[in-house]
C-alpha positions in Angstrom: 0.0 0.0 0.0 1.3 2.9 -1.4 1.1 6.7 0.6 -0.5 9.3 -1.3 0.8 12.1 0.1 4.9 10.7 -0.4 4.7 7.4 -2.1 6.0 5.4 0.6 5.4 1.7 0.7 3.0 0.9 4.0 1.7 -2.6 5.2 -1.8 -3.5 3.7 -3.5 -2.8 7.2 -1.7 0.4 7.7 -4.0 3.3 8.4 -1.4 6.3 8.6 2.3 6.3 6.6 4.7 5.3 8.8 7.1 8.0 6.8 5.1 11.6 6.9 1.7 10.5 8.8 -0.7 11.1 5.9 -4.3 9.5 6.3 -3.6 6.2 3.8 -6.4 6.0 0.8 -8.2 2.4 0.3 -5.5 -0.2 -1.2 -4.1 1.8 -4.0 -2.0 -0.2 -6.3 1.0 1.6 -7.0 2.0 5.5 -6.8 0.6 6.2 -10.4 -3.1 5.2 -8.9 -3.1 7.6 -6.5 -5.4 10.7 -6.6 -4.5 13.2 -8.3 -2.8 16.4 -7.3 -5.4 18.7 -6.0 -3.1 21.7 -7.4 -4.1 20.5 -11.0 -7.8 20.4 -12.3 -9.1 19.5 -15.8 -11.2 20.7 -17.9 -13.2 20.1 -20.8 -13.7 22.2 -24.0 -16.8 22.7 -26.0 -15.2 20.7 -28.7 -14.4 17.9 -26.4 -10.9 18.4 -25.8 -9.8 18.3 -22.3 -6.4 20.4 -21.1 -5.2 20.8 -17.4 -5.0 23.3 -15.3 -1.9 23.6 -12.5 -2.5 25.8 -9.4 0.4 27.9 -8.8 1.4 27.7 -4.5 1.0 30.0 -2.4 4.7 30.1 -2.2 5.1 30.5 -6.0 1.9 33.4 -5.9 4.1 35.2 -3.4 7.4 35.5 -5.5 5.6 35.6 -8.4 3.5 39.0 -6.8 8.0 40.1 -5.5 9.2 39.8 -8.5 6.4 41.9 -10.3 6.4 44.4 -7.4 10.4 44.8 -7.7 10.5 45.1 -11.5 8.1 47.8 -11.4 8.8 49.9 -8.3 8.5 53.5 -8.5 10.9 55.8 -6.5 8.4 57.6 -3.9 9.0 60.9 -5.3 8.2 60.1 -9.0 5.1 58.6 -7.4 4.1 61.8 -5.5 4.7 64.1 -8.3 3.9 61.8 -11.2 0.2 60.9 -10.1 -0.7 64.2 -8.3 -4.2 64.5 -10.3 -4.3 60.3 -9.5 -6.7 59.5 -7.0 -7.1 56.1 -7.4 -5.0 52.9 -6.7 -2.4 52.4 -3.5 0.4 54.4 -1.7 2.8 52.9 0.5 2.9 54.0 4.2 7.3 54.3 3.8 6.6 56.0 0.1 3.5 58.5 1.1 5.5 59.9 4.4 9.1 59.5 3.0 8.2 61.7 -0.2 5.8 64.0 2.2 8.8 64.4 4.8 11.4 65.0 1.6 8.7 67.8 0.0 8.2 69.5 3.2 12.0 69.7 3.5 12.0 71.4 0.4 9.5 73.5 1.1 11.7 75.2 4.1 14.8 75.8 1.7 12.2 77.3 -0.5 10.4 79.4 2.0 14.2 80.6 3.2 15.4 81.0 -0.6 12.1 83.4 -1.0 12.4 84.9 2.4 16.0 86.0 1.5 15.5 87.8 -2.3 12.2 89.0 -0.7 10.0 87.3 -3.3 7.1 85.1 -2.2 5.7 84.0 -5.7 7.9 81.0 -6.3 7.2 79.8 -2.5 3.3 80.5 -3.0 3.2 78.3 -6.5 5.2 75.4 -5.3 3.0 75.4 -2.1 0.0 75.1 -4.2 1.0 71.8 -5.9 2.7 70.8 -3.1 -1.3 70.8 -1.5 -2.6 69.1 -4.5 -0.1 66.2 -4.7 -0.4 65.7 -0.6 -4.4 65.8 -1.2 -4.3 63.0 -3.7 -1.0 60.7 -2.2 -3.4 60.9 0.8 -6.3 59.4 -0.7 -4.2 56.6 -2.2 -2.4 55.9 1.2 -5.9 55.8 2.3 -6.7 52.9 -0.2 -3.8 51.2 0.5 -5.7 50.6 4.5 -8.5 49.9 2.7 -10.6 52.9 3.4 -12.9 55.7 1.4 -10.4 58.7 -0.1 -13.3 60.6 1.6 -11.9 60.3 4.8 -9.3 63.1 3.8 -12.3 65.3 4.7 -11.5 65.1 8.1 -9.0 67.4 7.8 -11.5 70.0 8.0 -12.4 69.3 11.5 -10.0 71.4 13.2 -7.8 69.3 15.7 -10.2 66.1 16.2 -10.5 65.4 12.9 -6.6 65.8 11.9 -5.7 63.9 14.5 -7.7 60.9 13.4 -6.9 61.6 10.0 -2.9 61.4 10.9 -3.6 58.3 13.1 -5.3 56.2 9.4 -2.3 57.5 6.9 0.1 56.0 9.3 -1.6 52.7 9.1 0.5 49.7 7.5 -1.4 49.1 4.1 -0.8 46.3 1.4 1.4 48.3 -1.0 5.0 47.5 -1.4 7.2 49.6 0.0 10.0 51.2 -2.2 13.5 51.1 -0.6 16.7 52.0 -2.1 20.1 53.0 0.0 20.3 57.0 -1.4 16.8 57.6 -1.0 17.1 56.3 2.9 19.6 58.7 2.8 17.9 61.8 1.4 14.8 60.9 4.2 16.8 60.6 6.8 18.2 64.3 6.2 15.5 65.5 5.2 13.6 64.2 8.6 16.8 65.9 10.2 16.3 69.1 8.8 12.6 68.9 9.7 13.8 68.7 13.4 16.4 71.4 13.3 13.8 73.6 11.2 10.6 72.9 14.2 13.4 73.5 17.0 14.2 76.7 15.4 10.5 77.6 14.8 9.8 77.1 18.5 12.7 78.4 19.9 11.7 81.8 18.1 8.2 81.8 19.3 9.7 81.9 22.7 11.6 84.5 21.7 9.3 86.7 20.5 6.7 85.7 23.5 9.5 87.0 25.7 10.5 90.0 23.7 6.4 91.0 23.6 6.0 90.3 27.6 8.7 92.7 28.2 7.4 94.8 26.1 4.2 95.1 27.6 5.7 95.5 30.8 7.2 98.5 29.5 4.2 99.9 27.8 2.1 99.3 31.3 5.0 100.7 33.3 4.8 104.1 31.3 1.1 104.6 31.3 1.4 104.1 35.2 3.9 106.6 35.5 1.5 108.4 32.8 -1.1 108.7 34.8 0.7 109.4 38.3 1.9 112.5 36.5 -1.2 114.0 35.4 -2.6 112.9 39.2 0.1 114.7 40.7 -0.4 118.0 38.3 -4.6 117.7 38.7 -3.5 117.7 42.5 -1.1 121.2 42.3 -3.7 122.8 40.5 -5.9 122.2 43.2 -3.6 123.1 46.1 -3.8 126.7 44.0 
């Protein structure tokens, strides 16, 4: 008695293969009688002709789906730029905030470029399609959890409704990710300069908070001594 599941020869009585365990099938003859491979169905045509069908694995659907994914992998910021009127299909999680965290890098040097000849108009158009092509990555990172692109509504809901809205896009999705050495490179940097650019931003604020405290310290100082003055003149005139 023959296994089906290796082929191994079992005694006639045997209920389970003494070699892998496999449930034995009722006296098969030999290894060619055994059923056949569940992978591989037939089927017959309208002219009477039969062909057969093999089931890829789910081993070989997996390196099959790699191998497409790797030969067609987009760098991140092609992907953000080059689809920024595409609101369908899927965005990454590491491609939508990589190429979002590179932009808004870019967007600093920009804003200081502008800031320093004193000329907003190049800042002001690149911002404009910078908000297009965030609007529409968001919606396709949004696909990629398997939700509605509507859901990029929420960030008109001041506070509550960004704050979910951040919590979805970073979300691991089903989209492969796009990795290369230089581009982990440029993100890391570009996260660094992010960091350095909000610790400036802050340490400013405070700055300036400071600056306008004393300021109105100042101000509240002299209209006290403001108005002792014209107490103490009122008074004289009196006295006279």
């Amino acid at each position: 008695m023959f296994c089906t599941k290796c082929g191994a020869k079992n005694p006639e009585d045997a209920t389970f293969c003494y070699k892998c365990g496999n449930e034995m099938y009722l006296n098969p003859e030999s290894p060619s009688d055994m059923p056949a491979d569940d992978k591989k169905e037939t089927y017959t045509t309208i002219f009477g002709n039969e062909y057969t069908i093999e089931d890829e694995s789910e081993e070989e659907k997996d390196i099959n789906t790699f191998n497409e994914v790797s030969d067609n992998k987009t760098n991140p910021l092609s992907s953000f730029w080059g689809d920024i009127i595409n609101f369908n299909g899927k965005m990454s999680r590491y491609d939508f905030w990589s190429a979002t965290i590179v932009m808004a890098a870019v967007n600093i040097i920009l804003l200081a470029i502008c800031g320093y000849i004193n000329s907003m108009l190049l800042w002001y158009f690149y911002d404009l399609f910078f908000l297009i092509a965030t609007l529409s990555a968001s919606v396709r990172r949004l696909h990629d959890i398997n939700k509605s692109g509507a859901y990029v509504l929420l960030n008109l809901i001041p506070l509550v409704g960004q704050v979910i809205l951040l919590i979805m896009l970073l979300q691991k999705g089903k989209a492969k990710s796009y990795s290369e050495a230089w581009w982990s490179g440029l993100f890391a940097a570009s996260t660094l300069l992010l960091l350095l650019g909000g610790v400036y931003v802050v340490t400013t604020a405070y700055e300036y908070y400071q600056e306008q405290q004393e300021l109105q310290e100042y101000r509240d100082d002299l209209d006290k001594s403001i108005n002792d003055l014209e107490n103490n003149s009122y008074d004289s005139d009196y006295d006279y």
